[in-house]
PyMOL CGO cylinders between C-alpha atoms (Angstrom):
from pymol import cmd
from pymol.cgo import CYLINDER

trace = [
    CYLINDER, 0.00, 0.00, 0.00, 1.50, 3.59, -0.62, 0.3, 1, 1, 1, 1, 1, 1,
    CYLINDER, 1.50, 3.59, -0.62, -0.17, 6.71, 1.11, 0.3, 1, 1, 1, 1, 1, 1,
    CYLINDER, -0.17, 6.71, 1.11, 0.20, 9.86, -1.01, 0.3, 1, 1, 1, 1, 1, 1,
    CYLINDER, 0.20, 9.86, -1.01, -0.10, 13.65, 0.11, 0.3, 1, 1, 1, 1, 1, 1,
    CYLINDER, -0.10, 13.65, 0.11, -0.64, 16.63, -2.25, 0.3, 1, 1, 1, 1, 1, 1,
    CYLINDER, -0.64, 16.63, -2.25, 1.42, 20.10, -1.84, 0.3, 1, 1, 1, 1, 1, 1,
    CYLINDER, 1.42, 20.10, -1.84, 0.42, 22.31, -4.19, 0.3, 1, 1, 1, 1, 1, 1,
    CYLINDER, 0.42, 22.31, -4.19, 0.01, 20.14, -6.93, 0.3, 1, 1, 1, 1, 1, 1,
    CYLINDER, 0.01, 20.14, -6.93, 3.22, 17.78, -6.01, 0.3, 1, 1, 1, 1, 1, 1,
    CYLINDER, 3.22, 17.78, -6.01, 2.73, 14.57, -5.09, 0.3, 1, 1, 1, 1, 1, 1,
    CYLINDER, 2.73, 14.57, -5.09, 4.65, 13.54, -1.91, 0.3, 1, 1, 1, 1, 1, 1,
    CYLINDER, 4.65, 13.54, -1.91, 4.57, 9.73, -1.84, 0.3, 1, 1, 1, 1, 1, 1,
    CYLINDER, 4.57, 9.73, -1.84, 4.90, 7.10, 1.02, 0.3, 1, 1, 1, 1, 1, 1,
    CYLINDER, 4.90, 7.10, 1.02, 5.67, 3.67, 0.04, 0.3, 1, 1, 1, 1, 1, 1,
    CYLINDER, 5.67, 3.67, 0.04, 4.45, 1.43, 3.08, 0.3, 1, 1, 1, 1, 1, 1,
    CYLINDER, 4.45, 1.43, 3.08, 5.17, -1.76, 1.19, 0.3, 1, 1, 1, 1, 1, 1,
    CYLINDER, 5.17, -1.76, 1.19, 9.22, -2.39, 2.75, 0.3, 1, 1, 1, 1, 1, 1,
    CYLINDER, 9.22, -2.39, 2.75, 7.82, -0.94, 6.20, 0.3, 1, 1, 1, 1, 1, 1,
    CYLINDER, 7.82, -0.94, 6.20, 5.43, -4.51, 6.04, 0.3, 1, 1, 1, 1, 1, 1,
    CYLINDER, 5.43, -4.51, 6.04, 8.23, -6.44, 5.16, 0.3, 1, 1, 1, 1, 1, 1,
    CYLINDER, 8.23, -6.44, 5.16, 10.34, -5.17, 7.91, 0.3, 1, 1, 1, 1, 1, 1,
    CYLINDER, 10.34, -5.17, 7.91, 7.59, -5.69, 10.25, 0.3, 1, 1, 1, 1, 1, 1,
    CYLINDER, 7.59, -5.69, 10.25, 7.23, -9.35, 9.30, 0.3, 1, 1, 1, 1, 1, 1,
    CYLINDER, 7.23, -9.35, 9.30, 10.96, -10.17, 9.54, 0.3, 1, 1, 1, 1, 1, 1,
    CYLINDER, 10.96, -10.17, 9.54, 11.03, -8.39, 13.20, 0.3, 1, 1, 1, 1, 1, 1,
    CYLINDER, 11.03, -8.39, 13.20, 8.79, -10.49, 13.90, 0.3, 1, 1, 1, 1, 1, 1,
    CYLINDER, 8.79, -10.49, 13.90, 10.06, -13.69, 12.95, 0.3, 1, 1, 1, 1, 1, 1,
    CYLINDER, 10.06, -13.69, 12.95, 13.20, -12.87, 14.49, 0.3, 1, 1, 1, 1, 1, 1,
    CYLINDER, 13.20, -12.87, 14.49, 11.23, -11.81, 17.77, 0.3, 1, 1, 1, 1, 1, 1,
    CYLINDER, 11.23, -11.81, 17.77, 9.66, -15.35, 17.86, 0.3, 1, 1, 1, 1, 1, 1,
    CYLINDER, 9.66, -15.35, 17.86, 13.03, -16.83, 18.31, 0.3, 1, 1, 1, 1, 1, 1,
    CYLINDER, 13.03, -16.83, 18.31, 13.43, -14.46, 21.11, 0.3, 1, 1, 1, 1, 1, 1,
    CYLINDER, 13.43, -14.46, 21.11, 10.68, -15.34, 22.98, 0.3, 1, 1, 1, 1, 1, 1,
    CYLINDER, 10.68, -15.34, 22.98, 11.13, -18.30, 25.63, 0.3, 1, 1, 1, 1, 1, 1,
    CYLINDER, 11.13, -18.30, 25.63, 9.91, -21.55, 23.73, 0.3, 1, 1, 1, 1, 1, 1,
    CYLINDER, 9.91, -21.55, 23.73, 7.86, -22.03, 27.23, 0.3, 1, 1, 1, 1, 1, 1,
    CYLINDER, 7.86, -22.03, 27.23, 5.73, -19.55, 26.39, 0.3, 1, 1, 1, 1, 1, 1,
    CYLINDER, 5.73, -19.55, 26.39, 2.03, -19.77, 25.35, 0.3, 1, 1, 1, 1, 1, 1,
    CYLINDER, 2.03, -19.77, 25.35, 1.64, -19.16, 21.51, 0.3, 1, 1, 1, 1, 1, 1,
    CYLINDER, 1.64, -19.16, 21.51, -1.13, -17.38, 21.76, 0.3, 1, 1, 1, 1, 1, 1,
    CYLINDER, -1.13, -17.38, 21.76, 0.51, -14.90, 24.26, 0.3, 1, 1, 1, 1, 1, 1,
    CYLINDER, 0.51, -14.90, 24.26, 3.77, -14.57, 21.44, 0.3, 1, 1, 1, 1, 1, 1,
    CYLINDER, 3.77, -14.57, 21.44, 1.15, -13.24, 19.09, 0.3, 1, 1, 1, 1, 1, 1,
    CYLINDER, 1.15, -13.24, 19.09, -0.48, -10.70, 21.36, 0.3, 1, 1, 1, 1, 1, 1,
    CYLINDER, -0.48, -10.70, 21.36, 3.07, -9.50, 22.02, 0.3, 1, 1, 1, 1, 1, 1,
    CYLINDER, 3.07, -9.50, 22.02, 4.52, -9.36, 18.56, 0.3, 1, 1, 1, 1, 1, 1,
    CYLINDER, 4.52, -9.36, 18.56, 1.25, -7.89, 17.78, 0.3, 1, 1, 1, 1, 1, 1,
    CYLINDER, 1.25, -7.89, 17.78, 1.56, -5.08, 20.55, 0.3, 1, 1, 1, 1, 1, 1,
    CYLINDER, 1.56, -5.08, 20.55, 4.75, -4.35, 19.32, 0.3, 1, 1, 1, 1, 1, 1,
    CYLINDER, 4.75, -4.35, 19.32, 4.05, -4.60, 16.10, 0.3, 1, 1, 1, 1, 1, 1,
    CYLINDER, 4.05, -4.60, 16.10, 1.32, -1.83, 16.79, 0.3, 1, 1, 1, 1, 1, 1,
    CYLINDER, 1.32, -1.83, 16.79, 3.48, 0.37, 18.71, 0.3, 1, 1, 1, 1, 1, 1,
    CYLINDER, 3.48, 0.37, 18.71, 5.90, 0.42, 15.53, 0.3, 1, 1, 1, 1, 1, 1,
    CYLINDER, 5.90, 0.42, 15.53, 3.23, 1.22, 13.18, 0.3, 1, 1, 1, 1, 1, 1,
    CYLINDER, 3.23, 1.22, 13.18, 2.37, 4.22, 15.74, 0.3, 1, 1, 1, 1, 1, 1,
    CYLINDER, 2.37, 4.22, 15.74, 5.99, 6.05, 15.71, 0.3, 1, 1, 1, 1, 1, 1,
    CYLINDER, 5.99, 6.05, 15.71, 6.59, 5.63, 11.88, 0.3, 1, 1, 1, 1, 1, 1,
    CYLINDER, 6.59, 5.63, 11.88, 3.09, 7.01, 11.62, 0.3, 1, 1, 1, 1, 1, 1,
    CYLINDER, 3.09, 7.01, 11.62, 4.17, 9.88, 14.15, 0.3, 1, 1, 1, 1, 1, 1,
    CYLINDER, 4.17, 9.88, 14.15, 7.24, 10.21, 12.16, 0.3, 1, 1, 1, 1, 1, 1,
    CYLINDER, 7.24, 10.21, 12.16, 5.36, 10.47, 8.99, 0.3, 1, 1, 1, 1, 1, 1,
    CYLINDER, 5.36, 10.47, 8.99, 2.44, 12.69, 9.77, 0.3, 1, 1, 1, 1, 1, 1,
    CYLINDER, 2.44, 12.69, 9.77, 5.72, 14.86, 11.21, 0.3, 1, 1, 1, 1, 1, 1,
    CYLINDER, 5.72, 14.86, 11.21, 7.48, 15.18, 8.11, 0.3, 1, 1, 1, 1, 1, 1,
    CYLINDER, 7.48, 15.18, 8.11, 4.29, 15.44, 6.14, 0.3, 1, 1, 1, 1, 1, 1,
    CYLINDER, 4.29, 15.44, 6.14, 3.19, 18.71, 8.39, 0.3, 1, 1, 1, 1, 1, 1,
    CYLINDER, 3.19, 18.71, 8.39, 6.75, 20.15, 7.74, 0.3, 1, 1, 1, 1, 1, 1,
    CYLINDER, 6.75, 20.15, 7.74, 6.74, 19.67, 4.40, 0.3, 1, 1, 1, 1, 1, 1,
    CYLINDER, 6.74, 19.67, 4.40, 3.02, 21.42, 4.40, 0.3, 1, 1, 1, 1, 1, 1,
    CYLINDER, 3.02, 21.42, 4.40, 4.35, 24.31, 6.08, 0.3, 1, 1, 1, 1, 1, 1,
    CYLINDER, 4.35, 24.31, 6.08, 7.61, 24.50, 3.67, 0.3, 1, 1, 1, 1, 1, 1,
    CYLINDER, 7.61, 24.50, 3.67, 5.10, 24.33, 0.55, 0.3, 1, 1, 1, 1, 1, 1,
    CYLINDER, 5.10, 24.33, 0.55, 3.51, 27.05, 2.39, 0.3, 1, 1, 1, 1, 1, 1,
    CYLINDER, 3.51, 27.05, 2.39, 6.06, 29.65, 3.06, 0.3, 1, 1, 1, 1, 1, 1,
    CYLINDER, 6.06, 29.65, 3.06, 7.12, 28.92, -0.23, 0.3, 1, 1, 1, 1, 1, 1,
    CYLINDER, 7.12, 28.92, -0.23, 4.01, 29.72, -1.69, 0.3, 1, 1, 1, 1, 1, 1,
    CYLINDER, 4.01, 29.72, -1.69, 3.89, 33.16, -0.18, 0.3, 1, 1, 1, 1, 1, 1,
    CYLINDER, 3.89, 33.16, -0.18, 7.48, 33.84, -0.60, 0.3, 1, 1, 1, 1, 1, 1,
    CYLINDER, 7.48, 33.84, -0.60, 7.35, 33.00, -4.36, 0.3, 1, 1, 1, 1, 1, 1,
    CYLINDER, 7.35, 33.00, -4.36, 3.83, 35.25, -4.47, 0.3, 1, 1, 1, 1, 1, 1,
    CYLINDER, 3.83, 35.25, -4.47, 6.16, 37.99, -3.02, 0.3, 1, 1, 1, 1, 1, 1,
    CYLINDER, 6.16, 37.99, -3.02, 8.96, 37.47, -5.18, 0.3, 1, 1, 1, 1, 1, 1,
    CYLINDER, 8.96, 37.47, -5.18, 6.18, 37.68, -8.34, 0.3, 1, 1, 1, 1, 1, 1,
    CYLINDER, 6.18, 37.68, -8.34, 4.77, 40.78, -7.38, 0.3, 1, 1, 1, 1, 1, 1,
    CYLINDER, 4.77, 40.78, -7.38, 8.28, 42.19, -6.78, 0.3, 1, 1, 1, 1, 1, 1,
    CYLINDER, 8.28, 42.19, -6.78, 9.38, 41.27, -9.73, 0.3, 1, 1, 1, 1, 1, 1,
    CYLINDER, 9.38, 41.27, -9.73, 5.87, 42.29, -11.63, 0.3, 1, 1, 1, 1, 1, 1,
    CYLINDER, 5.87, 42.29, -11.63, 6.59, 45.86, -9.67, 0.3, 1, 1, 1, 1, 1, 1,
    CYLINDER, 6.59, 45.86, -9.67, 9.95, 45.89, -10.92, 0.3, 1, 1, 1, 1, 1, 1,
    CYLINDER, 9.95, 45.89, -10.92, 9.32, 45.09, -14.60, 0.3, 1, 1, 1, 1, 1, 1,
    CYLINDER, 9.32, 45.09, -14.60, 6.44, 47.96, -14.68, 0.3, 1, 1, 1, 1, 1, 1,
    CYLINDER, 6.44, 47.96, -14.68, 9.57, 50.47, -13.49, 0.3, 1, 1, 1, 1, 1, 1,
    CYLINDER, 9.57, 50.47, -13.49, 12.35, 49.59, -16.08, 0.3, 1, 1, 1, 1, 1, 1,
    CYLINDER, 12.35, 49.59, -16.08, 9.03, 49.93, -18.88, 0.3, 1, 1, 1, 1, 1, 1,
    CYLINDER, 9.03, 49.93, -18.88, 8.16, 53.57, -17.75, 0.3, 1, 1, 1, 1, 1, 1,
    CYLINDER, 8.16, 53.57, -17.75, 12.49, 54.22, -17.78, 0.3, 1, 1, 1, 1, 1, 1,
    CYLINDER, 12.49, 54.22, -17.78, 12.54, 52.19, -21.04, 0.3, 1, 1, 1, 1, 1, 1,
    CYLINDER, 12.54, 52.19, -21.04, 10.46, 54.67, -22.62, 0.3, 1, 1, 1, 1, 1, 1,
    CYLINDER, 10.46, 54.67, -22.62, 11.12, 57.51, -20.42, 0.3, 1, 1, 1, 1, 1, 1,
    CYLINDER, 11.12, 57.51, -20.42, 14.85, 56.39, -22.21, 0.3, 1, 1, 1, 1, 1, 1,
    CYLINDER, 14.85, 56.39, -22.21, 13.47, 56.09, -26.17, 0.3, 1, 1, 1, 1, 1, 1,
    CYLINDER, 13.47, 56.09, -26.17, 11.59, 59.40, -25.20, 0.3, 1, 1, 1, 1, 1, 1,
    CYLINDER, 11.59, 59.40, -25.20, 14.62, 61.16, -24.15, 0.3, 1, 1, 1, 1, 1, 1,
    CYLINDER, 14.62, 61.16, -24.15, 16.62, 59.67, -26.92, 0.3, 1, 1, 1, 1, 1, 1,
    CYLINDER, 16.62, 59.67, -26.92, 14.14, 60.68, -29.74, 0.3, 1, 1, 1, 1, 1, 1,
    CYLINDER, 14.14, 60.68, -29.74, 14.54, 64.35, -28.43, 0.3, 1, 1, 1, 1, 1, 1,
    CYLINDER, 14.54, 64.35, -28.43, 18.47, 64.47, -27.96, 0.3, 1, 1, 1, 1, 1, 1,
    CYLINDER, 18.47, 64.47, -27.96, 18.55, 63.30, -31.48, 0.3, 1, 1, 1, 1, 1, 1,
    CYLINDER, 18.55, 63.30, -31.48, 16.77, 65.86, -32.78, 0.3, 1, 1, 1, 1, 1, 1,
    CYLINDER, 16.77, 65.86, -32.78, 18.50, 68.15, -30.93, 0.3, 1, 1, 1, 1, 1, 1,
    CYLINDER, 18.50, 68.15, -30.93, 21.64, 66.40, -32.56, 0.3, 1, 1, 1, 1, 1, 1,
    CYLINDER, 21.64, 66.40, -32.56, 20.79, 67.12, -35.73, 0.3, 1, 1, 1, 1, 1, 1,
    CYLINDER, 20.79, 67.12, -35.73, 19.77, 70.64, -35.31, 0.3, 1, 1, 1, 1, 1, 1,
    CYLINDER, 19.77, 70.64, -35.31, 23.22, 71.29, -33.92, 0.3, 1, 1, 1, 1, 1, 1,
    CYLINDER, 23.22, 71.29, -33.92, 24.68, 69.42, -36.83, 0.3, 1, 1, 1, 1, 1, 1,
    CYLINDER, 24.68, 69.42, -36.83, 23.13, 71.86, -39.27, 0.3, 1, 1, 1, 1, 1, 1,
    CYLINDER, 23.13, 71.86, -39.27, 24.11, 74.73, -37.02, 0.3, 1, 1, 1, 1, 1, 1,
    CYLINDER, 24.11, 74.73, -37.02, 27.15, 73.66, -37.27, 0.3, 1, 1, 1, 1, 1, 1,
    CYLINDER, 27.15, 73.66, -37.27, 27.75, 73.11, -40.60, 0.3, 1, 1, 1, 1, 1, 1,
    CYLINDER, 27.75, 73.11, -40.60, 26.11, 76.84, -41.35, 0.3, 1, 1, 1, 1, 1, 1,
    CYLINDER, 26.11, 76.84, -41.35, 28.24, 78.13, -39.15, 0.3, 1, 1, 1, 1, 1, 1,
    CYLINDER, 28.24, 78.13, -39.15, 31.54, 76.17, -40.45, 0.3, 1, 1, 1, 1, 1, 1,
    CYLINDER, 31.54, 76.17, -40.45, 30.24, 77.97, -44.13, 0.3, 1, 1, 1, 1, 1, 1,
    CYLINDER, 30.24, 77.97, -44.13, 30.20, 81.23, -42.45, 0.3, 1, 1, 1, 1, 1, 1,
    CYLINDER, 30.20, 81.23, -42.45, 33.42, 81.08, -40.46, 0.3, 1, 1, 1, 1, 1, 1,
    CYLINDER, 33.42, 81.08, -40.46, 34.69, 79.87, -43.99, 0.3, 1, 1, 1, 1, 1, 1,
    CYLINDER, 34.69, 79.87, -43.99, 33.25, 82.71, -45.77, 0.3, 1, 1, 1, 1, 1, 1,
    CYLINDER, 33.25, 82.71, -45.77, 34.59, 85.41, -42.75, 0.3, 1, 1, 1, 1, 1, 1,
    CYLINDER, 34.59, 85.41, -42.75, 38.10, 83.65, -43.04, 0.3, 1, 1, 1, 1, 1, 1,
    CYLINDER, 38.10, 83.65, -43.04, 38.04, 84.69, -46.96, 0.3, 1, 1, 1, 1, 1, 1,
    CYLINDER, 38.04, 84.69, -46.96, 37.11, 87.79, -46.60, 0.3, 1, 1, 1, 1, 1, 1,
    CYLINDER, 37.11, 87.79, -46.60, 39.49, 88.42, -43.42, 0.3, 1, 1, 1, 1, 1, 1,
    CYLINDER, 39.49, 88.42, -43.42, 42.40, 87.47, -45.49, 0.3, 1, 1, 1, 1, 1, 1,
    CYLINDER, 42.40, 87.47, -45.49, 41.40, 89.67, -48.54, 0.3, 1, 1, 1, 1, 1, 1,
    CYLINDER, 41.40, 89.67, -48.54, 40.73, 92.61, -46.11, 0.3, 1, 1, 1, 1, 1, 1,
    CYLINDER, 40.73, 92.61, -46.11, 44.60, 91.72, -44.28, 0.3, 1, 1, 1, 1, 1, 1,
    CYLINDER, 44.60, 91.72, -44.28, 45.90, 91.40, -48.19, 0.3, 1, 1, 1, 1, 1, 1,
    CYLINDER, 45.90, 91.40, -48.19, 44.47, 94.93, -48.76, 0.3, 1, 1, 1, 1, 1, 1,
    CYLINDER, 44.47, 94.93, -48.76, 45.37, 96.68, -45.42, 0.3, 1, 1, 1, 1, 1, 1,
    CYLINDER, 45.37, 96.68, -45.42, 49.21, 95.27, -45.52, 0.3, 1, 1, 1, 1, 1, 1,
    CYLINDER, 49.21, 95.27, -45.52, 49.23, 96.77, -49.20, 0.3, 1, 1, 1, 1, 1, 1,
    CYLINDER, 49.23, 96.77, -49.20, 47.99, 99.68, -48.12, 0.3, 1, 1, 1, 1, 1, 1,
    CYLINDER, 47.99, 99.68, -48.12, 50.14, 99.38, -44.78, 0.3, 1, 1, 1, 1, 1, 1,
    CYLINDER, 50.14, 99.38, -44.78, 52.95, 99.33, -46.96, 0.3, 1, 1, 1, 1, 1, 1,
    CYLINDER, 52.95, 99.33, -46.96, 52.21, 102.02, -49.34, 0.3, 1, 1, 1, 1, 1, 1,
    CYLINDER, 52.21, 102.02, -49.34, 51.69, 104.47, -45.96, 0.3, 1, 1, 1, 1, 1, 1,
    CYLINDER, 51.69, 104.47, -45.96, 54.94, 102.98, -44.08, 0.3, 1, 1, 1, 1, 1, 1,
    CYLINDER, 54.94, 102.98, -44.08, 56.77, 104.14, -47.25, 0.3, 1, 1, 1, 1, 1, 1,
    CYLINDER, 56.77, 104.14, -47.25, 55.14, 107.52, -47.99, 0.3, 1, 1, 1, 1, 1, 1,
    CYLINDER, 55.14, 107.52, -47.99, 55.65, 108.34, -44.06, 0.3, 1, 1, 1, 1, 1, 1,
    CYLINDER, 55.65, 108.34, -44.06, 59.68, 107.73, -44.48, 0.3, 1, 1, 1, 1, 1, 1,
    CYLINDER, 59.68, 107.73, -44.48, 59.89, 109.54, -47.53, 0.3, 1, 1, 1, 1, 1, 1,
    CYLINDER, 59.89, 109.54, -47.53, 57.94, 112.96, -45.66, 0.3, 1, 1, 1, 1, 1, 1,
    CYLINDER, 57.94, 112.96, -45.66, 60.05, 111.81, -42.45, 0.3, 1, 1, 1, 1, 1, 1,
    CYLINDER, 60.05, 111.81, -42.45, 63.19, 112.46, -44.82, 0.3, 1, 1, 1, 1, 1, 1,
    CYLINDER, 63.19, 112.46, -44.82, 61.87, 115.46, -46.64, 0.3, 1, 1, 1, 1, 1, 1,
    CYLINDER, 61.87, 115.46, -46.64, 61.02, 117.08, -43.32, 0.3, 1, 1, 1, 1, 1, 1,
    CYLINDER, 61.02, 117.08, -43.32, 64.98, 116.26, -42.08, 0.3, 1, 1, 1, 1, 1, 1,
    CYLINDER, 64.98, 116.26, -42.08, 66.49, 118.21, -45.40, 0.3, 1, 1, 1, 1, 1, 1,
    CYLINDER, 66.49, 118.21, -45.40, 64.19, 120.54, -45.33, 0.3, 1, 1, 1, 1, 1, 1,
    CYLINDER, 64.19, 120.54, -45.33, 65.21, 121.34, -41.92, 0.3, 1, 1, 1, 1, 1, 1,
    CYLINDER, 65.21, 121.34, -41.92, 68.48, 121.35, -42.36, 0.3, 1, 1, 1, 1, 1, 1,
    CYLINDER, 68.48, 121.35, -42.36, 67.89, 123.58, -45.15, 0.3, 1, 1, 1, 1, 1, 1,
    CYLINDER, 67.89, 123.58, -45.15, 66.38, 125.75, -43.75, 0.3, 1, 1, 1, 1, 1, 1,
    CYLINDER, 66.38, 125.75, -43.75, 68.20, 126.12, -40.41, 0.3, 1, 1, 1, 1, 1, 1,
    CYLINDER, 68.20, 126.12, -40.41, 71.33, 126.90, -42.66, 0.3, 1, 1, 1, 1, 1, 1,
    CYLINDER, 71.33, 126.90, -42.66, 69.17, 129.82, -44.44, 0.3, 1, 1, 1, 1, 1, 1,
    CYLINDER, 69.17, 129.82, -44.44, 68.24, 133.67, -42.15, 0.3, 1, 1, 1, 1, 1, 1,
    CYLINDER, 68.24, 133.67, -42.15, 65.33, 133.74, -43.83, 0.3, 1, 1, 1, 1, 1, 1,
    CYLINDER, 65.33, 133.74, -43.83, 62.47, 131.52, -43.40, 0.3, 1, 1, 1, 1, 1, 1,
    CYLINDER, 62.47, 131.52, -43.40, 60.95, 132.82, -46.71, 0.3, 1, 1, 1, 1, 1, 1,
    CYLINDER, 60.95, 132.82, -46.71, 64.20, 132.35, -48.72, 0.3, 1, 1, 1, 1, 1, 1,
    CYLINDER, 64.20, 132.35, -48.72, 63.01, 131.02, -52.42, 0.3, 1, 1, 1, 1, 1, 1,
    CYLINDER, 63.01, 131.02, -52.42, 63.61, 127.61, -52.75, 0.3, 1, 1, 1, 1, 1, 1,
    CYLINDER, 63.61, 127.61, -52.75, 64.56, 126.12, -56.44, 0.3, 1, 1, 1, 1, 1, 1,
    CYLINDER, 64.56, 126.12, -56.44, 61.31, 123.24, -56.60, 0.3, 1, 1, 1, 1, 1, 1,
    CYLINDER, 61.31, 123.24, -56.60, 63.29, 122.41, -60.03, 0.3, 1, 1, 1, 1, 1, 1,
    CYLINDER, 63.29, 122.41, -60.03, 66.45, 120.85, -58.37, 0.3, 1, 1, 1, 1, 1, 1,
    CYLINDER, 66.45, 120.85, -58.37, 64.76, 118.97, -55.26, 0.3, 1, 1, 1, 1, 1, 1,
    CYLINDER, 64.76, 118.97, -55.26, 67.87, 116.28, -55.05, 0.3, 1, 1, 1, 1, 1, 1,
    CYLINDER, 67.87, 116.28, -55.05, 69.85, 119.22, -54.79, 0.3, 1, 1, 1, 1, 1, 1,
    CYLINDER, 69.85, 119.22, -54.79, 68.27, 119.66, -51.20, 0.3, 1, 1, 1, 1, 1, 1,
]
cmd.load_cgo(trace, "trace")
């Protein structure tokens, strides 16, 4: 005979049948104890009592480990229920900071490529400012040039005319404009 116990849905099974068998060769082996003087009848009763007694602790010992496995299937049950709804709780956060994420993404992107076209307008213009920078520099060191050398030729005028002139009593002597590398 086998007993069988249910734990949520898991069958916990018993097997009785070697329990019999052990009984029966206890008590053969008890028989050989017992003093040959002895009334059969009274052997019987006592392999029977003890035989009863036997049956009582392994059924102690089963109902035992049956009640300790019920309370195991138990606190497993609500310990697995908590670990679902955790889990459940958790899995409804990372959606909402998945999208939250894809939300924030589609917007840095756009903001990506509206700096990438600022950029590239501004690259053109800095471009177009550098050209006209280094015509305008061309032009101003031509013209820088042309002033630097009219400025030493009045700066040398101005040194023989005064010399000239500080040679000369008269400020208003005539002065030959025909002859000026005479000066």
């Amino acid at each position: 005979q086998a007993s069988r116990f249910l734990c949520s849905g898991t069958r916990f099974r018993i097997n009785a049948g070697p329990m019999w068998r052990l009984v029966a060769v206890a008590t053969f082996l008890a028989s050989y104890t017992v003093k040959s003087t002895s009334d059969p009848v009274q052997k019987v009763i006592s392999l029977l009592s003890n035989l009863e007694q036997q049956i009582k602790r392994d059924g102690q010992a089963e109902q035992r480990a049956h009640d300790s496995y019920m309370e195991w299937c138990r606190t497993g049950a609500k310990d697995k229920e908590f670990e679902i709804t955790t889990a459940n709780n958790n899995i409804e956060d990372l959606s909402a900071t998945i999208k939250k994420a894809d939300s924030d993404l589609a917007t840095l992107s756009s903001q990506i490529e509206d700096l990438g076209a600022d950029l590239a307008t501004n690259s053109g213009e800095l471009k177009a400012a550098s050209q006209i920078r280094e015509k305008e520099h061309a032009e101003f060191k031509a013209v820088e040039t042309e002033m630097t050398d009219t400025i030493d030729t009045l700066e040398r005028a101005i040194n023989i005319l005064e010399r000239k002139l500080r040679s000369s009593t008269l400020l208003q002597t005539p002065v030959d404009r025909g002859d000026i590398g005479k000066l």
